[in-house]
C-alpha positions, -999 to 999 in steps of 0.1 A, spaced: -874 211 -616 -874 175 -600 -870 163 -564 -835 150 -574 -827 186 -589 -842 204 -559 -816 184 -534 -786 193 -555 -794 228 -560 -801 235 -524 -770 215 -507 -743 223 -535 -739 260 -526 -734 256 -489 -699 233 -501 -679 248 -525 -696 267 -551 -677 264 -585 -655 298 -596 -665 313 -630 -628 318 -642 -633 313 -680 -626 283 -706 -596 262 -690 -568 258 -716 -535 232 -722 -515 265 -715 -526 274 -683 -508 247 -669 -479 265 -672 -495 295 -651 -494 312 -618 -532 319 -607 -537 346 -588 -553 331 -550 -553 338 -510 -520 318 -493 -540 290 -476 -519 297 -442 -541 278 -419 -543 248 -440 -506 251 -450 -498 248 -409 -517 225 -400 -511 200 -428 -470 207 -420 -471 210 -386 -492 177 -385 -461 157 -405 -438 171 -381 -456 160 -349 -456 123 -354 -421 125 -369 -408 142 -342 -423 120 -317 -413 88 -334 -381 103 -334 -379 114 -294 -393 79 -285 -363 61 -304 -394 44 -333 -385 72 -367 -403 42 -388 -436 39 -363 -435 83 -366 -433 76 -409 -461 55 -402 -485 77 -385 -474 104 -411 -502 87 -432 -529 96 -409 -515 132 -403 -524 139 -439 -556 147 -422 -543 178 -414 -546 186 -452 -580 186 -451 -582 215 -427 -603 245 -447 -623 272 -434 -651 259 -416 -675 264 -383 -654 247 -351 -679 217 -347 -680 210 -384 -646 214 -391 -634 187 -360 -662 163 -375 -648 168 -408 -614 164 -400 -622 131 -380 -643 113 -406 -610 120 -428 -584 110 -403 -610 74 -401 -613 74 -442 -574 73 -444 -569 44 -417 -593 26 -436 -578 32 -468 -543 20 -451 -562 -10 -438 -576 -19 -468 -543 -13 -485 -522 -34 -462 -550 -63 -457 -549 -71 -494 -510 -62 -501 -501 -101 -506 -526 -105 -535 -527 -88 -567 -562 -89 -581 -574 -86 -542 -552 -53 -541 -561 -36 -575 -597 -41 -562 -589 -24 -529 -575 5 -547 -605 6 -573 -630 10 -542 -611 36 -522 -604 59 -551 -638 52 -568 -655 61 -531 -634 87 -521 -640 103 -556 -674 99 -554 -680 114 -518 -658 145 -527 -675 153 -563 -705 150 -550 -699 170 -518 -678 196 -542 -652 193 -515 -623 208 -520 -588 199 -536 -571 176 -527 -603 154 -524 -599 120 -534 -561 119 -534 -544 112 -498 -574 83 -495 -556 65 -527 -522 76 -515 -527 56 -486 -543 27 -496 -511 23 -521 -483 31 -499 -499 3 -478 -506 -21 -504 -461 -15 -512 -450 -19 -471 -424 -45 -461 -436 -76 -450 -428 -81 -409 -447 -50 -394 -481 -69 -378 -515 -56 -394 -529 -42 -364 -499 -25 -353 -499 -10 -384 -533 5 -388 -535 18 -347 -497 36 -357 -518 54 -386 -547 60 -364 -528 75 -340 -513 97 -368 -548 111 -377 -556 121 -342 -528 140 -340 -536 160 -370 -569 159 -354 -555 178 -325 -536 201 -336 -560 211 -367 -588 215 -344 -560 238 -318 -550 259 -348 -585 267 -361 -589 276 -328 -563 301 -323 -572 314 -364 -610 317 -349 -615 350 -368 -609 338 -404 -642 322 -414 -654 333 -451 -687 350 -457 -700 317 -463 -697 304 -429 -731 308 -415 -747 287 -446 -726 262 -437 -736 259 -404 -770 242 -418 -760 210 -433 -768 186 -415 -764 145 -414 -797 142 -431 -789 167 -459 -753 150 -468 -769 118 -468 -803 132 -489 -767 149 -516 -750 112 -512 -780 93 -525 -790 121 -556 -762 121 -571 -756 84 -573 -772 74 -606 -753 65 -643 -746 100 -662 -742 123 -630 -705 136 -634 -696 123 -594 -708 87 -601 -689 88 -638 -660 104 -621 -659 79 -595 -663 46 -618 -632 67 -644 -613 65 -611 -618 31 -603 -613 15 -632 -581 36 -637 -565 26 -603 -573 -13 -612 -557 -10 -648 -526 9 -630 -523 -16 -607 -522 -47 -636 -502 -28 -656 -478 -19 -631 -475 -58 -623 -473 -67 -660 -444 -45 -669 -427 -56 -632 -421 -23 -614 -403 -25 -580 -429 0 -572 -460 -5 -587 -478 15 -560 -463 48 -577 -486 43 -606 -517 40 -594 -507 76 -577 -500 90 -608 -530 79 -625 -550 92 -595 -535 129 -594 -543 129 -630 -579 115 -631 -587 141 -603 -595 168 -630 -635 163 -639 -629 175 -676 -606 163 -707 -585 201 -706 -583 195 -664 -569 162 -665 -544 169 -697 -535 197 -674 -530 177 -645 -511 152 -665 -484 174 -677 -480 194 -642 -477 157 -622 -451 145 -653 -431 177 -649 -433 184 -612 -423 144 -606 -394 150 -630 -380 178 -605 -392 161 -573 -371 131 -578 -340 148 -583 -350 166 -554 -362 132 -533 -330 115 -544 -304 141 -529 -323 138 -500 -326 99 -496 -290 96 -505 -278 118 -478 -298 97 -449 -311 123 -425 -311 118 -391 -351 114 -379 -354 151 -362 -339 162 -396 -364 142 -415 -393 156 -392 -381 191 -401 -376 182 -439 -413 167 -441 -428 202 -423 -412 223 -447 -420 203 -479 -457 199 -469 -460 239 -461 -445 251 -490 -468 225 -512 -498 236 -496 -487 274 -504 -483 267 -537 -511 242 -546 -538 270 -555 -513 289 -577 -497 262 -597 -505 223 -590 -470 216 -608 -449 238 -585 -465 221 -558 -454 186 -571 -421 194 -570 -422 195 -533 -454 167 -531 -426 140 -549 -396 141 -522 -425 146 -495 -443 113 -506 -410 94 -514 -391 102 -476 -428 90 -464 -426 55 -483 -392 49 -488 -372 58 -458 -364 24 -436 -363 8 -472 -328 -6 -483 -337 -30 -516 -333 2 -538 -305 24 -537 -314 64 -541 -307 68 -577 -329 31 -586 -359 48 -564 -359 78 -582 -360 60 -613 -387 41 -606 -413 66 -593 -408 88 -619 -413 60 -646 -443 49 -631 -458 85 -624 -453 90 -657 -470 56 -670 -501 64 -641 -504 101 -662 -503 80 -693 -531 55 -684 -550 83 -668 -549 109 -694 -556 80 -718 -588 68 -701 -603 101 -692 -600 110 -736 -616 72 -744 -642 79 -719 -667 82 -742 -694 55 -748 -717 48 -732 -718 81 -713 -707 112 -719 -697 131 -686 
């Protein structure tokens, strides 16, 4: 065994060590898995939404509180960890999604300048959670919020923009940090390995696995070169919301084998299907901001819930979620046009990301 080898097999157990649950199949897409309700994480990603809603709400700004809900996606990212790891966690993912957003937004007006933006978040983001074996929803929320950004309004300043999204993650910061707190006596078994990472040994896991033919490196180049082709093609066939693709192709390209992301595929095609009927009732009835604020915590709980049973159940919820997030404020689309749109470009994102991840063949197999 090799120095490389050494490094990977001592750091990837104290992570998230991979489940032995058989040969995936196309069917079990359609199944309910049998796992722990993530409670803690399911609170503190809702309860994070509904905090900056809420206060944009009190304070007369609802579209500064939609904002800053881009940074409380932070509160996603809440999994059982020690105290001190789990706060630096958390804040090295609140600053990862403002700099996705600022990335986003500083390259919105150009579309090769964007398409690259999106490539390098989701191709880093990728990277950085394969290689950590973090766990779901890894790379996601980091693309999510480099292309809601690179699809905002022009007229809202750039550095308004970002310190709104900021403040979002500190929030979800907060009250994370609060409700692991109060949850003290939850930690796994696990815990007290995880207690000795340390900065050195990240870095040491960081720099072994980046080399052509390790599955984190190939994983993250699949993702970046699917987000730029979403983004071309999305301009090419003249979307209204181009952004929507990319998304789709990134919830798809998330699963590391062919099986995973044909799975993924069909669960983000269905759920979307069922979301937007959801998300268009919703957008066509305009609710007031407290409304909203209570809308978004329920929709994030119950898709937190369902996540480790069924990814597709969970999309159902995920679509209105995302769409109230990046649509409300809007008034170029009516309801029913919105609706249309992000479900035909979710499904053309699980199209180009299916279809990459089966080509992926030459000159690497991964």
């Amino acid at each position: 065994m090799n120095a490389r080898q050494r490094v990977h097999r001592g750091l990837r157990a104290p992570f998230l060590p991979p489940e032995r649950t058989g040969e995936a199949r196309v069917y079990h897409a359609f199944l309910l898995r049998k796992a722990p309700w993530p409670w803690r994480r399911a609170l503190s990603a809702g309860l994070s939404l509904f905090a900056v809603v809420a206060l944009g709400a009190l304070f007369h700004r609802p579209a500064d509180g939609l904002l800053a809900s881009i940074g409380a996606f932070t509160g996603i990212y809440a999994t059982d960890l020690p105290l001190k790891q789990l706060a630096a966690k958390l804040a090295a993912v609140g600053l990862g999604l403002t700099a996705s957003f600022a990335l986003g937004a500083a390259t919105s007006a150009h579309l090769a300048a964007a398409a690259i933006a999106l490539a390098l978040v989701g191709g880093i983001a990728t990277y950085v959670a394969a290689a950590l074996s973090m766990a779901p929803p890894g790379p996601f929320f980091f693309v999510m919020a480099a292309a809601i950004a690179s699809g905002q309004p022009p007229g809202r300043g750039f550095a308004v923009s970002v310190a709104w999204v900021l403040a979002g993650a500190a929030v979800a910061w907060t009250l994370s940090v609060f409700l692991a707190m109060a949850w003290r006596g939850a930690l796994p078994a696990q815990a007290s390995r995880l207690r000795r990472i340390t900065r050195k040994r990240l870095a040491r896991t960081l720099k072994a696995r980046l080399r052509l033919g390790d599955p984190a490196f190939m994983g993250a180049l699949r993702m970046a070169v699917g987000l730029f082709a979403s983004a071309m093609i999305a301009h090419a066939l003249g979307s209204p919301r181009g952004y929507w693709t990319a998304v789709g192709c990134a919830a798809t390209l998330v699963g590391m084998t062919v099986v995973g992301t044909l799975q993924r595929a069909i669960q983000r095609a269905l759920g979307t299907a069922l979301g937007v009927v959801l998300a268009s009732a919703v957008l066509s009835v305009h609710p007031a901001p407290l409304e909203l604020a209570l809308l978004l915590f329920a929709l994030q709980t119950v898709a937190e819930l369902l996540i480790p049973r069924n990814y597709g159940l969970a999309v159902i919820f995920i679509t209105p979620l995302a769409m109230l997030i990046a649509e409300t404020g809007q008034a170029d689309l009516s309801a029913p046009a919105i609706a249309e749109a992000r479900l035909l470009n979710t499904l053309v994102g699980c199209g180009i990301g299916l279809a990459l991840r089966l080509l992926w063949r030459v000159p690497f197999r991964t």
